[in-house]
N, C-alpha and C positions, 0 to 999 in steps of 0.2 A: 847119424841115423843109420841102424841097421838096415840096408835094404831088401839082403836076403832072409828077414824075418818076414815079410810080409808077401802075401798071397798077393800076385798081378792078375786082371780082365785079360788075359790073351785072347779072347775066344772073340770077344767084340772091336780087339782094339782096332782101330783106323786112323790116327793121329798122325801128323806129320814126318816122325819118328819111322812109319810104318817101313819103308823101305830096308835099316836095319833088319839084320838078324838079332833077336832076343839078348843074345849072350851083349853083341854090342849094348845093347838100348841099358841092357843092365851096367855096364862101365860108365855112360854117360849118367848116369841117376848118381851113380858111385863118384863121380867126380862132381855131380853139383850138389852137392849133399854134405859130401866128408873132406874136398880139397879145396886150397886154397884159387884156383884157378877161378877166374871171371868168366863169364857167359861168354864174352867174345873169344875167348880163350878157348871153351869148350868148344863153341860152333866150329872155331879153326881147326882144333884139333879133329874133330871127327867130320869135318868136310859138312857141318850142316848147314842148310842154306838162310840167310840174312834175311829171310821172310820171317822164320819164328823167332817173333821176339821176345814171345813170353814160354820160356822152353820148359817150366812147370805144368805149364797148362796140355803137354805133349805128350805126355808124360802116361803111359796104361793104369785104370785106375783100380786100387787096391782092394781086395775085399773085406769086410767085416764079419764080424759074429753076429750083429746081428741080423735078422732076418725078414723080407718082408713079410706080412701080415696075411697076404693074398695067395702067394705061391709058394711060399719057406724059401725061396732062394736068398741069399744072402745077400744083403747091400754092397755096393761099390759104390766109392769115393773117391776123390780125387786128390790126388798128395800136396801137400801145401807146398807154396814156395819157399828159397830159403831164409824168408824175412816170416814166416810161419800163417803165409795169409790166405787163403784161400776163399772164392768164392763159390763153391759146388756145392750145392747141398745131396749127401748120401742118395742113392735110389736104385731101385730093383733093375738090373741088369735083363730080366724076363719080360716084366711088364710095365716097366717104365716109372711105377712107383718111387716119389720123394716123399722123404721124409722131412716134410712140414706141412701145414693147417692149409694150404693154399695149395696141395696137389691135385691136380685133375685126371688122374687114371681112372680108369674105368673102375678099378677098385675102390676106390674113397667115391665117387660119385655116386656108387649102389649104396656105399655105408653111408653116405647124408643124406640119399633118397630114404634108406628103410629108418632113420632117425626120423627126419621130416616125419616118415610117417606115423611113426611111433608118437614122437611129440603132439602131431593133431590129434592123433584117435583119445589122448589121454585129453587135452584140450574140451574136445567133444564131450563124453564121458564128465568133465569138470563144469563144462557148462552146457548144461541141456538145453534146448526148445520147446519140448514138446510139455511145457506147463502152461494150466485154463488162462486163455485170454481174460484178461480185465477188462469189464463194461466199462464203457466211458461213460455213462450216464452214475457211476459211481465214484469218478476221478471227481477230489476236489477244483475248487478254482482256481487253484496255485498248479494244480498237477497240470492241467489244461492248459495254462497260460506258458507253465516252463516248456510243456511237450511241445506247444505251437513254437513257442520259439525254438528248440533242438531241431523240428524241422525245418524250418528257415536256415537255420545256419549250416546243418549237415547232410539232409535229405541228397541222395544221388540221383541221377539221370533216373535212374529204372523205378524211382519210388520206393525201393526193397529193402534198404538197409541206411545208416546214418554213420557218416565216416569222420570217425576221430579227430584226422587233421584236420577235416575244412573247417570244422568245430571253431579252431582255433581260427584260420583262414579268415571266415566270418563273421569273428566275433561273438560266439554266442551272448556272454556278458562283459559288464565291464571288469572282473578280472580272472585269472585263471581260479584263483580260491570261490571265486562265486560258482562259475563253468560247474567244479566240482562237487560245490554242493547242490546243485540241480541234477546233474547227475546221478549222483547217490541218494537224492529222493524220488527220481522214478524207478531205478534198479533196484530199492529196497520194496518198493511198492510193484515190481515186478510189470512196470507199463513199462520199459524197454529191458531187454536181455543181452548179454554179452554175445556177438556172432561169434558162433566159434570156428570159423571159416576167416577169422580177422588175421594177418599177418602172424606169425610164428615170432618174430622175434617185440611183437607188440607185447608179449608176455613178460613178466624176469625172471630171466634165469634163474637167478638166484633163490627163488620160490619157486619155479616152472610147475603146474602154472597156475597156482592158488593168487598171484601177485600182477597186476595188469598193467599198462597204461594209458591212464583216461585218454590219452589223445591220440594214441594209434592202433587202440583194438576200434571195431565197429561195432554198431548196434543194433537188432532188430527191435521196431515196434511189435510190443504183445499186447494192443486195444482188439477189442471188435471194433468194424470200423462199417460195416453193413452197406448199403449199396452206395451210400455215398463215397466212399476211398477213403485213402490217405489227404485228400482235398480235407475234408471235415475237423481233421485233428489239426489240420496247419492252420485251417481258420476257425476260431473254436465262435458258437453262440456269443457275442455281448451279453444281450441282452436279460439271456438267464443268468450270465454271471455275476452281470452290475443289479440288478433286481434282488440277487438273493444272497449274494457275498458281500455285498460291499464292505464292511472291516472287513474282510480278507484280502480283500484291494487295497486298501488303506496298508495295511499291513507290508504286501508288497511294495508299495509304493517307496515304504521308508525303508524296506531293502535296499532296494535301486538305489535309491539317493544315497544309503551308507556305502555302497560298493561305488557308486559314482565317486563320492566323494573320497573315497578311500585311495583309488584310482590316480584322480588326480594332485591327492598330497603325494603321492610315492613320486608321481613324476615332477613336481618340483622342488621335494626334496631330491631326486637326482640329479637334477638339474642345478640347486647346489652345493650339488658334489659332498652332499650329507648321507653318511649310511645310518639307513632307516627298513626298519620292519614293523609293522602298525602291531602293536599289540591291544591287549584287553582298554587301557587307558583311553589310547586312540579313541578305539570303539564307543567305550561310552561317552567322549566329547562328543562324537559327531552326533552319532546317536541324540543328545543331548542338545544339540544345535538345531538338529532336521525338526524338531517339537517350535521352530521360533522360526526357520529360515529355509527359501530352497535352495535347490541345491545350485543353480548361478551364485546366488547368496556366500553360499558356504565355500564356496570355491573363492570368491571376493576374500575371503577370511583368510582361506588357506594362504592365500598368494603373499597376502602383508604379513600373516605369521612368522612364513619361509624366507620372506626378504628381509624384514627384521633380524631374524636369527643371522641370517649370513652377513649384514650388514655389523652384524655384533661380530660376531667372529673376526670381519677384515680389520674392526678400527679398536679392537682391545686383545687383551692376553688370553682369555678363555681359548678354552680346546673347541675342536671339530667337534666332538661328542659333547663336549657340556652346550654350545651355542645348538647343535641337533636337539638335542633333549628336549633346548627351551621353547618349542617349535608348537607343541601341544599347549601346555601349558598357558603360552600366547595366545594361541587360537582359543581357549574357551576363554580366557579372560576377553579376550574383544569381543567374541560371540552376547559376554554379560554386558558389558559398556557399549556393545552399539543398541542392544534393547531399552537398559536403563538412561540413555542419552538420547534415541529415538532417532538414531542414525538414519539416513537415507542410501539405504545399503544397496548398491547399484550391484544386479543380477551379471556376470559376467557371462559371455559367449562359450559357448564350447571351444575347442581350441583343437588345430588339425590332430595335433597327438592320441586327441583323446574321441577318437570318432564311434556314432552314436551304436550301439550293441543290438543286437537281433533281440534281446528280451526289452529292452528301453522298447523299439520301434514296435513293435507287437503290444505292448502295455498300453504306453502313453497314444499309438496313432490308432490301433485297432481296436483295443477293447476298452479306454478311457473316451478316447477320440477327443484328446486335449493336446495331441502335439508337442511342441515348443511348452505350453505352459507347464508340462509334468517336471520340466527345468529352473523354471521362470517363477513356478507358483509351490508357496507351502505346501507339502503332504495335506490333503483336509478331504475330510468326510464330503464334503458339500460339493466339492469339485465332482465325484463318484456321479454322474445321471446319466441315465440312457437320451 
């Protein structure tokens, strides 16, 4: 190593070293650098004292080309040991400035304060407020029942706004794929709006900020809500609902039960240790089931399906994925043979994993006010009465 090629920090130095005259401090660098002599060797020879033991680290540190950002002063660094290792990261000799993502100078703090700011205003700008509140007396029964449930599960302390995570927290539905689509049927319908006061990094980068995330941006409600509050939309009417929608309940009803049940195939195809993604097939079994069974029912199904198949897997040759596969296929074949045989198809319990969802509880206890049976009992029109 050239040592007199390189520029030294004499003006800050204060290192252990300090007591030397320069000329010396320059031989000691010169000997640990270019000769064969050992560290012990060096301290002896120049009388350094057996406190520094890391004599690299002593050592005035070099400047660079480059320059910090803030003041043009040039970087200093600090020279590596002679095993080439060093833990210094470069930094502005003026103002303190490092050169890495993690530096707290006063300079990088005004530069991620004026981005912060920059990224909200553009935020804002992306998503506005100030669009006509939706009458609720034009929300359908679907909208009313998913809003009541949103607020259930997310509504905060102050009433003001609907926060992402507790979404989650609380369970809005029985799974994140349903969450989403309630979601995106009242933001397409403009009865809730993106806050644009929601966390900064709730955004993606990668889009910033056309691309969101359902569960850490928040949400303001855009209903009128007239002198009753936010009380009103958490508890919507029954009675006009079930009076004048009822297939649209019904409808609902066999949602639930497909995301119920969807729910709990995933989790005991996890449970044996089968990788599984419910696709279109899935869908129209269960679909196809919910028409003959509830959803205790369907769950009965799933269980002997999922045990069967892994039951085949441990006592033959078949692969993980072919004894998975055979999982559906089981299930609507039993679903046919317990009809056409008039099985006595015992309704199973909910089970802790799968605990009950802020839109189940709002449907089945508040606006069917059937409870337990919205589990226990087929989807059917005739359940539907005020």
């Amino acid at each position: 190593m050239n040592i007199k090629s390189f520029s030294f920090d004499w003006n800050d130095y204060n290192g252990e070293l300090s007591s030397f005259d320069r000329s010396q401090i320059m031989n000691i660098m010169e000997d640990y650098y270019n000769s064969d002599l050992s560290v012990a060797k060096i301290r002896s020879k120049y009388s350094i004292s057996s406190n520094v033991r890391n004599l690299a680290k002593e050592f005035p540190f070099v400047y660079l080309e480059e320059k910090c950002p803030y003041d043009d002063s040039n970087l200093v660094k600090q020279l590596t040991s002679r095993t080439g290792y060093s833990t210094r990261i470069p930094q502005c000799p003026t103002c303190g400035h490092k050169l890495n993502s993690n530096c707290n100078c006063d300079g990088c703090r005004e530069e991620r304060r004026r981005i912060q700011e920059q990224k909200r205003e553009l935020v804002i700008l992306t998503y506005p407020t100030d669009i006509d509140k939706v009458k609720y007396e034009d929300l359908s029964s679907s909208s009313k029942i998913f809003l009541s449930a949103l607020l259930h599960a997310g509504l905060n302390e102050e009433a003001n706004k609907i926060s992402g995570e507790t979404i989650i927290e609380n369970k809005l539905s029985p799974t994140n794929e349903f969450d989403e689509i309630i979601l995106e049927h009242l933001l397409s319908k403009n009865i809730i709006l993106i806050d644009p006061m929601s966390p900064i990094d709730a955004f993606s980068a990668d889009n910033f900020p056309n691309e969101y995330y359902y569960f850490k941006v928040n949400y303001l409600v855009n209903v009128e809500m007239g002198s009753e509050g936010m009380g009103y939309l958490e508890y919507p009417d029954r009675t006009n609902i079930i009076q004048h929608h009822k297939e649209e309940c019904l409808g609902m009803w066999r949602q639930i039960a497909l995301y119920e049940c969807l729910e709990y195939l995933v989790e005991q195809m996890n449970e044996a240790r089968f990788n599984f993604n419910p696709q279109d097939k899935t869908r129209l079994v269960i679909n196809h089931l919910i028409e003959e069974y509830s959803i205790g029912q369907i769950w009965n199904l799933i269980y002997g399906s999922v045990n069967n198949a892994a039951a085949w897997y441990q006592k033959s040759n078949v692969t993980k994925k072919h004894a998975a596969n055979s999982v559906i296929t089981t299930l609507n074949n039993r679903g046919d043979r317990a009809k056409a045989e008039n099985w006595k198809l015992k309704s199973y319990r909910r089970s802790y994993n799968n605990k009950l969802s802020q839109l189940s509880m709002v449907f089945f206890d508040s606006i069917l006010q059937i409870g337990n049976e919205g589990f226990e009992k087929i989807p059917s029109i005739d359940l539907i009465s005020c």
